[in-house]
N, C-alpha and C positions, 0 to 999 in steps of 0.2 A: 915322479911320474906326472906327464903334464895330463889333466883330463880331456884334453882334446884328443890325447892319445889313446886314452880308456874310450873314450867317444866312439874313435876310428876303428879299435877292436872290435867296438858291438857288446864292450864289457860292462856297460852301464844298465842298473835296472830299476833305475829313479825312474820317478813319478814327475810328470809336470808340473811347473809352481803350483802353488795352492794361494790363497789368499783369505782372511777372515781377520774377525777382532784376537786381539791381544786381552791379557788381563784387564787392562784397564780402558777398555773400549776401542784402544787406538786401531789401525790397519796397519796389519802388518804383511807382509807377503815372505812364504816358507822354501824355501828350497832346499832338494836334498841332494845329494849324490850319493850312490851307492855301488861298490863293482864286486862282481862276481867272480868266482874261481874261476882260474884261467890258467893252464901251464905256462903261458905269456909272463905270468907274473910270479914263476918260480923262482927267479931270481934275484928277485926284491926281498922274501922270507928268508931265501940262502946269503943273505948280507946281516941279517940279523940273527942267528942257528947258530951256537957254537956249540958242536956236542947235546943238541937237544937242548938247551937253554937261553931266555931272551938274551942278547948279547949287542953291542953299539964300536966295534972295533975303535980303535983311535984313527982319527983321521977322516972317517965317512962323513960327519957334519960339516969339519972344515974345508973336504974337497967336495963335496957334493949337496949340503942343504943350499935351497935358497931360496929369498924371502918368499915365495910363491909356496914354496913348499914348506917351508915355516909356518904362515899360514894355513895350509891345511893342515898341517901338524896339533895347530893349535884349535880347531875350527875340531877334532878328532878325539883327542887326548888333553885339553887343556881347558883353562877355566879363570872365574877369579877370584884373587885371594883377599878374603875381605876377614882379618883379625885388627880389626879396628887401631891396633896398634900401628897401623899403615896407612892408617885413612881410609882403607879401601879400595887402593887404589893400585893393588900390585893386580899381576898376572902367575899364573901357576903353570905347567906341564905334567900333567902325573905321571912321574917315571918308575912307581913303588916297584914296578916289577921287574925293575934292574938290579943288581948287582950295585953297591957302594961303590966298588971303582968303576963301574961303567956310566954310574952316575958322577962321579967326578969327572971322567972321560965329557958325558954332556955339559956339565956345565962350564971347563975350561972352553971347549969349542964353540958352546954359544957365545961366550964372554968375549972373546979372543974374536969372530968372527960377526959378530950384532955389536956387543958391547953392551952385553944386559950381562947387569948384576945377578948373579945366582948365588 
């Protein structure tokens, strides 16, 4: 869903920027986006519901993520993976609350259609 869409609903119930110091004195400027229950967006939960449980069918990432929404994907649910054993320098998705094949479902289709290593 592109937020200019959320925007056009009136589903939005962010805050205008904000701006202040960081930990370490810097400026940094915050933005949030936040959207509201909407029957508009029942169909978004009904792609992810199979019998009451989170669910990622085969196929939704590969025909329908894209970077834009990957991005938010990540900007939501994801983080970075720093077990130094890596340098540092991975990136994470927490999908704990899937199902093992539905997490193997994510990570062939991210591979397959980004080309990140999962």
């Amino acid at each position: 869903m592109s937020s200019i869409y959320a925007k056009r609903l009136g589903a939005t119930s962010s805050p205008p920027p904000s701006s202040g110091n960081g930990p370490t004195k810097n400026k940094v400027l915050t933005l949030r986006f936040q959207t509201i229950s909407h029957e508009e967006f029942n169909f978004l939960g009904e792609l992810f519901d199979a019998r009451g449980k989170k669910h990622v069918p085969a196929g939704l990432i590969a025909n329908n993520l894209t970077p834009r929404g990957m991005a938010y994907w990540f900007q939501d649910d994801g983080g970075r993976f720093d077990y130094r054993g890596n340098g540092g320098k991975g990136l994470v998705f927490h999908t704990q609350g899937f199902s093992l094949e539905d997490n193997q479902v994510i990570c062939h289709e991210l591979g397959e259609k980004f080309g990140l290593d999962c």
